[in-house]
C-alpha positions as CSV (number, residue, x, y, z in Angstrom):
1,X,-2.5,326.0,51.0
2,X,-5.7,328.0,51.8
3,X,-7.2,330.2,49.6
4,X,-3.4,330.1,48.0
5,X,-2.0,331.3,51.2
6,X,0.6,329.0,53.1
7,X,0.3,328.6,56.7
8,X,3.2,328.4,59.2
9,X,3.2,326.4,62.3
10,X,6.3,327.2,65.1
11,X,6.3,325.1,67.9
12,X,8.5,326.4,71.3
13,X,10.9,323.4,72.1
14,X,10.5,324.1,75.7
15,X,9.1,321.1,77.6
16,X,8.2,319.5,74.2
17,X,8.4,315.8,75.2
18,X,5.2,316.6,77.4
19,X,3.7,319.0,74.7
20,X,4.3,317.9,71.4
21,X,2.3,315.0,71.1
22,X,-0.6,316.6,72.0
23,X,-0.1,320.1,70.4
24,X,0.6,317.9,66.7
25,X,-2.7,315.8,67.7
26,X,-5.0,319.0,68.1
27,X,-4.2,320.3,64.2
28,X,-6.6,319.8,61.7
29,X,-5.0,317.1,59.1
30,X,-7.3,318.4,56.5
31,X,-5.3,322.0,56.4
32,X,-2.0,320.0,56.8
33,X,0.2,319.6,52.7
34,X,3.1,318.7,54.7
């Protein structure tokens, strides 16, 4: 949580196999609880 706020992350499906890797790779593990 941040400032005890929770933060949502949606990812579009379309193309993932050439996305998702790098989209996941680019957010900050220090903000990440789950």
């Amino acid at each position: 949580m941040i400032y005890g706020k929770k933060v949502v992350v949606v990812l579009p499906a379309y193309n993932a196999e050439a996305t998702l890797r790098a989209t996941l790779a680019e957010i900050d593990r220090e903000l990440v609880d789950e």
